[in-house]
N, C-alpha and C positions, 0 to 999 in steps of 0.2 A: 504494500500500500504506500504511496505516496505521501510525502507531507501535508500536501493540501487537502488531500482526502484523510487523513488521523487527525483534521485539525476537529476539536469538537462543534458540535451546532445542539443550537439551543431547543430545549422539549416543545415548543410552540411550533417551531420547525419541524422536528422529527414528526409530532403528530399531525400535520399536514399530508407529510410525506407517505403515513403509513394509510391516512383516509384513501390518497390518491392510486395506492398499492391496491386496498382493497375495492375501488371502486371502479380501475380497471380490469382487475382480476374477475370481476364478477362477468363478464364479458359483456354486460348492459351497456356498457358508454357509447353514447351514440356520437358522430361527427364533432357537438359541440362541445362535448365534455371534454374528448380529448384534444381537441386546439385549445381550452382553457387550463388544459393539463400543459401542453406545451411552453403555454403562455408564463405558467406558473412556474414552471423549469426552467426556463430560460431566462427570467424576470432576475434572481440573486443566485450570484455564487453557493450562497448557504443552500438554497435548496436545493442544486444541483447534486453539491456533495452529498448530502441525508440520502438523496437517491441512489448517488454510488455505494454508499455506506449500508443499503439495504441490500447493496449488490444485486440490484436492477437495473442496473447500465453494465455495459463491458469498459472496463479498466482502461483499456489498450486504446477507446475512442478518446482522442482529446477535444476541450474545447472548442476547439477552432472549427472542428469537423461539426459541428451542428449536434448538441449533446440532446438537445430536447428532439429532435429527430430522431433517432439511434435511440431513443429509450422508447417512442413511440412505435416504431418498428420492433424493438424486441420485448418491451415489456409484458406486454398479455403470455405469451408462449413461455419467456422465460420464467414468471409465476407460475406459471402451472406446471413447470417440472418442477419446479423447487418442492411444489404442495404434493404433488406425487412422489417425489422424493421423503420430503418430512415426515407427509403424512399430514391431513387436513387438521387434522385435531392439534398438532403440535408446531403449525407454519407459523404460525404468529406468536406465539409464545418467543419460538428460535429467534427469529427476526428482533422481536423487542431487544431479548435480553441479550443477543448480540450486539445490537447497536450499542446497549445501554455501558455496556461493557466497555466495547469500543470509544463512547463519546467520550467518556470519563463523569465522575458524580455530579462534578460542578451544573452538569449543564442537563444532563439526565442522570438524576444518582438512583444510584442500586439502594441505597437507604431508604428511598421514597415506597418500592416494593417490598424491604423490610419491616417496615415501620410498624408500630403496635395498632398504632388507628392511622387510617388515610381518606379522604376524601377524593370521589372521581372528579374529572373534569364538568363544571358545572353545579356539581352536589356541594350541599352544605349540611352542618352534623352539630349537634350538641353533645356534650360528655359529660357527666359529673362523677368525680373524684373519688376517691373512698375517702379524703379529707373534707368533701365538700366543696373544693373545686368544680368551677362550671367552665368549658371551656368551648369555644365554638370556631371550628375548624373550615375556613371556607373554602373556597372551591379549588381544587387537586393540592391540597395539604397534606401534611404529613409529618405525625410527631411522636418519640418515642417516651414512655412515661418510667422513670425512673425514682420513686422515694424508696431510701434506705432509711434509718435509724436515725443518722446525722440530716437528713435533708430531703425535703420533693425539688424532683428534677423535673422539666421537661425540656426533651430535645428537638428544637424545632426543625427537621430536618427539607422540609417544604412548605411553603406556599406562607398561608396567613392564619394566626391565632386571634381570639378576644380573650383573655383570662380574666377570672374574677376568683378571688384569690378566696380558699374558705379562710375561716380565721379562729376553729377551736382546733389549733395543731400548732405548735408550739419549733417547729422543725421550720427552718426560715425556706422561702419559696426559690426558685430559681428558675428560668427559662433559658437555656443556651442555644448557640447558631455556631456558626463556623467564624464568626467574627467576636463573637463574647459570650461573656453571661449577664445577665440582667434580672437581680434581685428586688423581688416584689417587697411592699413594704406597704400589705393590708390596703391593698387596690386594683382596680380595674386598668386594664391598658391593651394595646394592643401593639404585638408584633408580625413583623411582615419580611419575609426573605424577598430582596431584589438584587440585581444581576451583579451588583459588585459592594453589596452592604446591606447592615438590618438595620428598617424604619422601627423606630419605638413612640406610639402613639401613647402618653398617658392622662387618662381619662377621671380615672379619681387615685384620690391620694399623693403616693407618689413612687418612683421605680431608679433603684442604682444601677447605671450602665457603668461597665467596665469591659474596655476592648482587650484584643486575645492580649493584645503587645504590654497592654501599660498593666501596673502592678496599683493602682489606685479606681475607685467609682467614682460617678460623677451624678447625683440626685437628679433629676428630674422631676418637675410636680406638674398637678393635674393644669391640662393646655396646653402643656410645653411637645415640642417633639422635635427627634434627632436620628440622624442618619448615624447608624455606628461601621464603622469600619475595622479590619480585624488592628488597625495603628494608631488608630483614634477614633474623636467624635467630630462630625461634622460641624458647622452653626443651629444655636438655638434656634425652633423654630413655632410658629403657634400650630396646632392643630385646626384643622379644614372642618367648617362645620359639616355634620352628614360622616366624617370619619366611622362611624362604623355603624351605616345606616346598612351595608351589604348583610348584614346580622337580621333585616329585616325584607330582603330581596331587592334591597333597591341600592343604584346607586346613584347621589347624589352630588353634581357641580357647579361653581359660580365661577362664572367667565373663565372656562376651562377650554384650553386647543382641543379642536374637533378631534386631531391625532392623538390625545391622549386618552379621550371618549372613547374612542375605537380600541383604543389599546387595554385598556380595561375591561370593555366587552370582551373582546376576545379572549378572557381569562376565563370565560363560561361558555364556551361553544369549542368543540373538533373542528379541526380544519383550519384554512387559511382565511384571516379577515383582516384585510388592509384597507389604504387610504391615499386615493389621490393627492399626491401635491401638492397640486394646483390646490387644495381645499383644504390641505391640514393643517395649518395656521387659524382656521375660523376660529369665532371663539362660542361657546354654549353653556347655557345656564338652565337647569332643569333637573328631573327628579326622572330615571331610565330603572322599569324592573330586569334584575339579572335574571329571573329564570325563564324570561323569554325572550331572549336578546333579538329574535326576528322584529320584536313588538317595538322594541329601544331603537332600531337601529331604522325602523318606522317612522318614530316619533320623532327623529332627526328633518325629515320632509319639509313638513309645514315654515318650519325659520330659518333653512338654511338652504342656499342654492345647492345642491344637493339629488345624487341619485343610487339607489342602492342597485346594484350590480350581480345577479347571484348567477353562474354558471351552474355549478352543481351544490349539493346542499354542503360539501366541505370546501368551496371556493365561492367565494364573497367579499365583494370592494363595496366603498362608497366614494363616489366618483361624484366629476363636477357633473352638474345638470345642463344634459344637450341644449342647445335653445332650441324656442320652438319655431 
């Protein structure tokens, strides 16, 4: 394998890539699926790789030769040796945990399939504790539950938590990431794995961050919120009102970029959902339910020059609006 091909890509990518596997595999895709499948190949680097990395392209074609062609021509045929190979029951299983393997944790960790509790893509979950912790797991999370003698642990190993911390347990709280730990201090808060650091939103009382590197906490109280990084803390920051409005299916923005709209939905649907350009700078204020992101991505229409775009149900843009 090549360098550019072991470079990893991120699970939003992978799961795009693996809808598109099973959505040509199925032999259903009619003309437009697969020019949107093309489209969608040929569009980033990153996806291309995910694709080789499914080992649905031949190695040997490079770039330049037309990569999205060459996977369009061998993809259906080379799936279905593979599954007659594998064996239908065990193709996708192989495939995941190869890749995952392959990408390395950071980006699809093997941890997230370990984890004591997970949420799928989409789903959200309540827990409560045998201390009385309530915890609420939103969509593809994933956290390992660890109290000993000395301490309750949790390890946030994906996505986003709410913690509400119980308080007849005398054993001090903890939530860790790969960048810290963050010790509760009889409150509500919330953390959040992102691509190069944990968001700590704290909501009542107050919460000590301490990054992997430094040997000291830094308090936080309720309002306040900070990016931790495993070398530091970022700048103090307020907390967004509607912060952890997704606890109640919606999510909620004030003059927010359309692209970042979009990027948030997409943390509840399979598949690819991007965003034109030309229109991801708008700005939008409103209140979008997550469990029906067709419904959200709707209700975009009405105020914003605007067109939703959908090829196949795992390939979806919002695009500028044609004129008429």
């Amino acid at each position: 394998m090549t360098a550019i091909n072991a470079k990893p890509v991120s699970a939003r990518v992978l799961d795009a890539a693996i809808a598109w596997q099973l959505s040509l595999d199925s032999g259903d895709g009619d003309l437009v699926a697969r020019e949107a499948f093309s489209q969608w190949l040929a569009s980033d680097e990153e996806h291309a790789r995910a694709w080789r990395q499914l080992g649905l392209l031949d190695q040997r074609v490079s770039v330049a030769s037309g990569p999205a062609r060459a996977a369009l021509l061998q993809s259906r045929e080379g799936i279905r040796r593979r599954v007659r190979k594998l064996g239908s029951g065990l193709a996708s299983i192989a495939l995941v945990c190869g890749l995952a393997l392959l990408a390395g944790e950071r980006y699809v960790p093997i941890h997230y399939w370990l984890a004591d509790q997970r949420t799928a893509t989409g789903e959200q979950r309540t827990l409560t504790l045998a201390d009385g912790t309530r915890i609420n797991l939103n969509t593809h999370s994933a956290i390992d539950v660890r109290f000993d003698e000395q301490r309750r642990l949790i390890v946030l190993q994906e996505g986003e938590i709410l913690v509400e911390t119980g308080h007849n347990d005398a054993r001090p709280f903890y939530v860790q990431t790969r960048d810290g730990s963050l010790r509760a201090l009889g409150t509500r808060f919330i953390v959040k794995r992102e691509a190069d650091a944990t968001r700590l939103s704290v909501l009542q009382s107050a919460v000590g961050a301490q990054p992997e590197a430094l040997a000291q906490e830094q308090i936080f109280k309720a309002g306040e919120q900070v990016l931790m990084h495993s070398k530091g803390l970022g700048p103090l920051l307020a907390v967004p009102p509607g912060t952890d409005a997704w606890t109640r299916g919606m999510l909620v923005v004030d003059n927010a970029r359309l692209a970042d709209v979009v990027a948030e939905l997409g943390r509840y649907r399979s598949g690819y959902l991007g965003v034109d350009k030309r229109v991801a700078d708008l700005r939008i204020t409103g209140s979008f339910p997550l469990h029906d992101t067709t419904l959200a991505l709707n209700a975009l229409l009405p105020t914003l020059p605007v067109q939703i775009e959908q090829h196949t149900p795992w390939w979806v843009s919002v695009a500028m609006k044609a004129p008429n």
